[in-house]
C-alpha positions as CSV (number, residue, x, y, z in Angstrom):
1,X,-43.9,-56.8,36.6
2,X,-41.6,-56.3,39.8
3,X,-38.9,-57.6,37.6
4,X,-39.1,-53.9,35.8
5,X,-40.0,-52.4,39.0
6,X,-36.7,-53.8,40.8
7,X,-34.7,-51.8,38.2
8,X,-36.3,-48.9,39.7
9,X,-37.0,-49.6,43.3
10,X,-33.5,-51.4,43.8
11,X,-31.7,-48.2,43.9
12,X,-34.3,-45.9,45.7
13,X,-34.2,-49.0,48.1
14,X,-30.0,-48.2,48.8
15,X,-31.2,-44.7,49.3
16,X,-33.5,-45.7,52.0
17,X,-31.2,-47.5,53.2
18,X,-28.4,-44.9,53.3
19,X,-30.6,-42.3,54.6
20,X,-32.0,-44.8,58.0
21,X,-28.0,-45.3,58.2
22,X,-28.3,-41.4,59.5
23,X,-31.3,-41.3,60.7
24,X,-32.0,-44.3,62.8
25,X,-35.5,-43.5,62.4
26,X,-37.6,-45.2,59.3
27,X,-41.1,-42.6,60.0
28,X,-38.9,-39.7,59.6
29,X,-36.5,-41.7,56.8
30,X,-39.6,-42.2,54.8
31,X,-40.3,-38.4,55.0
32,X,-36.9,-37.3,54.4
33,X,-37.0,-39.9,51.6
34,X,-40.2,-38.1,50.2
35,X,-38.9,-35.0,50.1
36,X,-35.9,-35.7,47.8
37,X,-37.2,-37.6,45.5
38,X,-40.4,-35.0,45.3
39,X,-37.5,-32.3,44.6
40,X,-36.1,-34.0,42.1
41,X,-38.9,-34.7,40.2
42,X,-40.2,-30.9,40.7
43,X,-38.8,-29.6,37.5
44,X,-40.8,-32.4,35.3
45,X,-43.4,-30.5,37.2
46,X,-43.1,-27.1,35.9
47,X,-41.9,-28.6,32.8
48,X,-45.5,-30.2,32.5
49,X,-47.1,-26.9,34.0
50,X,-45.5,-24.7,31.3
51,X,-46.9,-27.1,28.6
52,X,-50.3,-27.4,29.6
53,X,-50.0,-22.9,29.7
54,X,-48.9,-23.1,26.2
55,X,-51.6,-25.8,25.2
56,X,-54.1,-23.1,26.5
57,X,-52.3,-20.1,24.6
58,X,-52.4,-22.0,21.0
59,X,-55.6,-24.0,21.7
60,X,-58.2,-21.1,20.0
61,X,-55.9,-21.7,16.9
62,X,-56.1,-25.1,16.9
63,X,-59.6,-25.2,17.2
64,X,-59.8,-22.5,14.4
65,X,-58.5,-24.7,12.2
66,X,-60.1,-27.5,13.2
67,X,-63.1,-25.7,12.6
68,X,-61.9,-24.5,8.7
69,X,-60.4,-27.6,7.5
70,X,-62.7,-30.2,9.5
71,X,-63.4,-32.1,6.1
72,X,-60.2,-31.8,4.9
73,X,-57.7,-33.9,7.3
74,X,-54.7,-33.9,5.2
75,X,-54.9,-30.2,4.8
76,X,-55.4,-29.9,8.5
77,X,-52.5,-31.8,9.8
78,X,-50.2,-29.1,7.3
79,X,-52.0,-26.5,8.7
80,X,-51.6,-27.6,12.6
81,X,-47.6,-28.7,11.8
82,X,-47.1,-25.1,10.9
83,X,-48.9,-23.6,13.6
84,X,-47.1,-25.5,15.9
85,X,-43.3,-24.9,14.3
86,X,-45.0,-20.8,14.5
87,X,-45.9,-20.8,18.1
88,X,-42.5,-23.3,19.2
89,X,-45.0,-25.3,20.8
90,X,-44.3,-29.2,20.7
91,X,-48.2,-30.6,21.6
92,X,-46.2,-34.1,23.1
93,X,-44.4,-32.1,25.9
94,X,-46.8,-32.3,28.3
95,X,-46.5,-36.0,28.2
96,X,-42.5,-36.6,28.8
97,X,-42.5,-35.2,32.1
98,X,-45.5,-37.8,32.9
99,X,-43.7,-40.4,31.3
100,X,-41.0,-39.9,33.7
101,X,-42.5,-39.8,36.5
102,X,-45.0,-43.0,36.1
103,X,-42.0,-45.6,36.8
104,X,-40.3,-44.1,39.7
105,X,-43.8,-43.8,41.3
106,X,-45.1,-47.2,40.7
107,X,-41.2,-48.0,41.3
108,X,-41.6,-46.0,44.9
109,X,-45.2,-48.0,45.7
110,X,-43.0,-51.3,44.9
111,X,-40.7,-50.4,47.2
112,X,-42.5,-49.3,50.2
113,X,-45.2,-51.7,50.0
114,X,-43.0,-54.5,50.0
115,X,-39.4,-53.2,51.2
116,X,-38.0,-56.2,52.3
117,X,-37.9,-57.1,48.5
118,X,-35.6,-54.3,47.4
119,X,-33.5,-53.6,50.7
120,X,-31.2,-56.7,51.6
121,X,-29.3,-55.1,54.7
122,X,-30.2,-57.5,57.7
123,X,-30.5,-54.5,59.9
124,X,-33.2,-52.9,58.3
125,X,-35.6,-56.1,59.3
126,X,-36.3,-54.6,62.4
127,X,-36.5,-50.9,61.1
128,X,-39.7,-51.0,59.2
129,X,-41.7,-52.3,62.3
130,X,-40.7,-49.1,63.9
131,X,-43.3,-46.9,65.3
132,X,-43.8,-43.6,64.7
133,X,-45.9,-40.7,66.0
134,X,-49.4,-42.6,66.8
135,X,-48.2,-45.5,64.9
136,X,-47.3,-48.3,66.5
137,X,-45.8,-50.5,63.5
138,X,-45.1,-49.1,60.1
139,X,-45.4,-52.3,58.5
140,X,-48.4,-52.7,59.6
141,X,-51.4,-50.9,58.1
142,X,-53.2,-47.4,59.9
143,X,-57.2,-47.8,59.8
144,X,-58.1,-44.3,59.9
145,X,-55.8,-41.9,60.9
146,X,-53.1,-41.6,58.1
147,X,-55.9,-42.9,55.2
148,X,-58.2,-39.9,56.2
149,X,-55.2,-37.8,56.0
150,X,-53.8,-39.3,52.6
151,X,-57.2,-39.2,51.2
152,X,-57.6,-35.4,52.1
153,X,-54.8,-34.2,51.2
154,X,-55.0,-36.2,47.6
155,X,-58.2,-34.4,47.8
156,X,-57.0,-30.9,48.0
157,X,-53.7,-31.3,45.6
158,X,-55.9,-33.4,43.2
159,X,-58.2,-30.5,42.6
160,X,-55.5,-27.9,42.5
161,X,-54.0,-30.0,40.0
162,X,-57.3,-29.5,38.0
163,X,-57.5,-25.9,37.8
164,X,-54.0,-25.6,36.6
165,X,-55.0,-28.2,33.8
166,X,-58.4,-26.2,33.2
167,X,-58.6,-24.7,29.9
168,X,-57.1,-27.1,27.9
169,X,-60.0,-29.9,27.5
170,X,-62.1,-29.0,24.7
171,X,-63.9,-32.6,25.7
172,X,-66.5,-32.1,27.6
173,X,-67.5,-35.6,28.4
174,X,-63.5,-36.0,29.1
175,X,-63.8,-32.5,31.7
176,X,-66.3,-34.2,33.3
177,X,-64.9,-37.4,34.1
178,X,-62.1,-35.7,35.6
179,X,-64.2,-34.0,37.8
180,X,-65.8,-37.1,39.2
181,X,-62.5,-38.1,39.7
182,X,-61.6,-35.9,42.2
183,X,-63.9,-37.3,44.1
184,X,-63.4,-40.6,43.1
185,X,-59.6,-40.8,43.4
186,X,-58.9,-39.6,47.1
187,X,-61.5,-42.3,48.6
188,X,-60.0,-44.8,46.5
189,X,-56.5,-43.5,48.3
190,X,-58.6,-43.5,51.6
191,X,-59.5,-47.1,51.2
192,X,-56.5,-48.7,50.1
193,X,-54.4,-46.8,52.8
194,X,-56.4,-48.6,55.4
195,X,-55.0,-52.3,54.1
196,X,-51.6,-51.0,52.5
197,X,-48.1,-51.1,55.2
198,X,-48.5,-47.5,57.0
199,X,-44.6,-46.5,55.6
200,X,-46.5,-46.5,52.0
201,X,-49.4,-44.2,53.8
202,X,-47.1,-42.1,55.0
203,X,-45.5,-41.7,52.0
204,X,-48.3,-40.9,49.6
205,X,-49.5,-38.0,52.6
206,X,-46.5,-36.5,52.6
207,X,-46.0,-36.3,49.1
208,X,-49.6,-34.9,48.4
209,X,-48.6,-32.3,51.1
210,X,-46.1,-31.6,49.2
211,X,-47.8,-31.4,45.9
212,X,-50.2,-28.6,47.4
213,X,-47.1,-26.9,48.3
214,X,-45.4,-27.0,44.9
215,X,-49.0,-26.1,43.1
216,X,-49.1,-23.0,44.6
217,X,-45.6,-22.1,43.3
218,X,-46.6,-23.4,39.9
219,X,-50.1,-22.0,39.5
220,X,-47.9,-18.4,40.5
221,X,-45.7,-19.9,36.9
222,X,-48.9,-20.3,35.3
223,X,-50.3,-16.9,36.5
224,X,-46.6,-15.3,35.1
225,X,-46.7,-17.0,31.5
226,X,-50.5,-16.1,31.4
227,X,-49.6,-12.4,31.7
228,X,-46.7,-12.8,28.9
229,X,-48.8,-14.1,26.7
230,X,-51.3,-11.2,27.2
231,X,-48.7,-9.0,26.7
232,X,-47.5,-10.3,23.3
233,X,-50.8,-10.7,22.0
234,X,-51.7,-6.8,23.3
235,X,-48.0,-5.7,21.2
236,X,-48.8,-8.3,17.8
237,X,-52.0,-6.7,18.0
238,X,-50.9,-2.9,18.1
239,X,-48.4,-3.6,15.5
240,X,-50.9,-4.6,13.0
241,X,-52.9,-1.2,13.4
């Protein structure tokens, strides 16, 4: 498994290691470090964001024709492959973006969990047990502190991410798993901060800060496409009269 990983954390290891070359301090490296590679990934993030609007725009069609041709499956999968090729609405785009993004996260949690493994510069051995703010070694795990704020701040981007999702899942069973989730999820984060190095705390908190951030901006790209839609429907609808 790291075997795969390494391809991935090898080189965000150099760039940890070129940024601490400028830095000289591996708290705020790991920030700085979170912040580009959050950036980078941002436009997979409104690239997921605009699918799941579109999903909600063509979904009442799909379930209208789910509803019409539910005994006839063949049929069906016609009907829905010209619905989609009508509406230039791909239903697996939604998933690339997430496909993307999986490696260089678990590639990322490889990395700072266990940096010693991907960095080989002799100088950065001393670097990660640096302290920082209340921390007194980042290596070293943070009992409460930086897990309470991890786990709230997964907590808050977590259900933001929901409502930008909601009103896609036809599932009920599925909607309501993800709701437990959000409960779920962020204690899990909570726990496992407590026993994981603090640099891979501080990581994961600063990058759900930053999610909150970006899901303002992208439910405001939701809001935007929402209002388009409305607007085409409103001018198909008056040119049929």
């Amino acid at each position: 498994m790291y075997t795969i990983l390494g391809v991935i954390a090898k080189p965000l290891g150099m760039l940890l290691n070129l940024l601490y070359g400028f830095v000289q301090n591996y708290g705020l490296t790991i920030i700085i470090f979170t912040l580009i590679v959050k950036l980078c990934l941002y436009p997979l993030y409104i690239k997921q964001t605009k699918s799941t609007a579109r999903m909600a725009e063509v979904q009442p069609k799909m379930q209208a024709l789910q509803n019409k041709y539910a005994n006839d499956k063949e049929t069906l999968n016609i009907k829905m492959a010209e619905l989609y090729k009508e509406e230039k609405f791909n239903p697996m785009g939604g998933c690339l973006p997430m496909l993307i993004q999986m490696p260089i996260i678990m590639g990322l949690f490889a990395l700072l969990r266990n940096p010693m493994q991907y960095i080989t510069d002799d100088s950065m051995i001393f670097a990660f047990h640096e302290s920082f703010a209340w921390i007194a070694d980042l290596s070293q795990p943070d009992r409460w502190i930086l897990p309470i704020i991890a786990g709230v701040a997964t907590f808050i981007s977590f259900s933001m991410t929901q409502a930008l999702s909601s009103g896609t899942d036809a599932n009920n069973q599925m909607a309501g798993s993800m709701k437990m989730m959000k409960y779920i999820f962020p204690v899990m984060i909570l726990w496992m901060a407590r026993s994981f190095p603090s640099g891979l705390a501080l990581y994961w908190a600063v990058s759900q800060i930053m999610q909150i951030g970006f899901n303002i901006h992208l439910n405001s790209v939701r809001k935007k496409m929402k209002r388009e839609a409305e607007e085409k429907r409103l001018m198909e609808k008056a040119k049929k009269k």
